[in-house]
C-alpha positions as CSV (number, residue, x, y, z in Angstrom):
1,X,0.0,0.0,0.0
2,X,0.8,3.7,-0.7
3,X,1.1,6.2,2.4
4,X,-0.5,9.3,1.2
5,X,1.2,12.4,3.3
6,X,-1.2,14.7,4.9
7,X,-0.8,18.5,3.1
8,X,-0.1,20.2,6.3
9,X,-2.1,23.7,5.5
10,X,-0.7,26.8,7.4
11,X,-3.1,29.5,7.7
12,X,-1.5,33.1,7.0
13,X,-0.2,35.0,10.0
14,X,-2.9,37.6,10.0
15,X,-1.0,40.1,12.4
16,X,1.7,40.5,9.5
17,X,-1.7,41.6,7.6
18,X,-3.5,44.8,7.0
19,X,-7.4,44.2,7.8
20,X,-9.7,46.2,5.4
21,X,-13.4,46.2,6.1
22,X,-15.7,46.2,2.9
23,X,-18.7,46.0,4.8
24,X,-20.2,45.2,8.1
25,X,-19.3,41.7,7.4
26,X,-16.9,41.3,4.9
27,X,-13.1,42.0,5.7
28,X,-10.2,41.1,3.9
29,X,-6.8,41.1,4.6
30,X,-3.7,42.8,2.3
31,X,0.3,43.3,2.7
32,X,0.9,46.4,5.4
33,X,2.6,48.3,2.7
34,X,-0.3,48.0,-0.1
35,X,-3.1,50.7,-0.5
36,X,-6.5,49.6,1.0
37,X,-8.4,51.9,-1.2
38,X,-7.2,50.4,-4.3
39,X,-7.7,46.8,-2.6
40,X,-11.5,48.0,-2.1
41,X,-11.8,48.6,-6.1
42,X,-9.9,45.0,-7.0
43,X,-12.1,43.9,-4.5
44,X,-15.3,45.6,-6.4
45,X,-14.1,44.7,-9.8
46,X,-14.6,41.3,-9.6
47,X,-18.4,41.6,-8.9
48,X,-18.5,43.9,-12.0
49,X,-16.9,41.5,-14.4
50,X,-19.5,38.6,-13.0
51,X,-22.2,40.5,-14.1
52,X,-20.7,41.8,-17.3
């Protein structure tokens, strides 16, 4: 028989991560160097292509 390894998955280290709240219940979570407004546009964009 074959042992299959377990993938071992590491959640990101959200204190090294900016928090940015879309909404009352969305947040994500971006590089503390990168610009949250444009983050909330990529973040928009992708709904607008959906509908497109």
């Amino acid at each position: 028989m074959i042992d299959r390894k377990q993938n071992a998955f590491k959640p990101p280290d959200t204190r090294k991560l900016q928090e940015v709240i879309i909404d009352h219940r969305t947040r994500i979570y971006i590089a503390l160097d990168a610009d949250p407004q444009k983050a909330r546009e990529r973040y928009f964009s992708r709904f607008e292509t959906k509908k497109a």
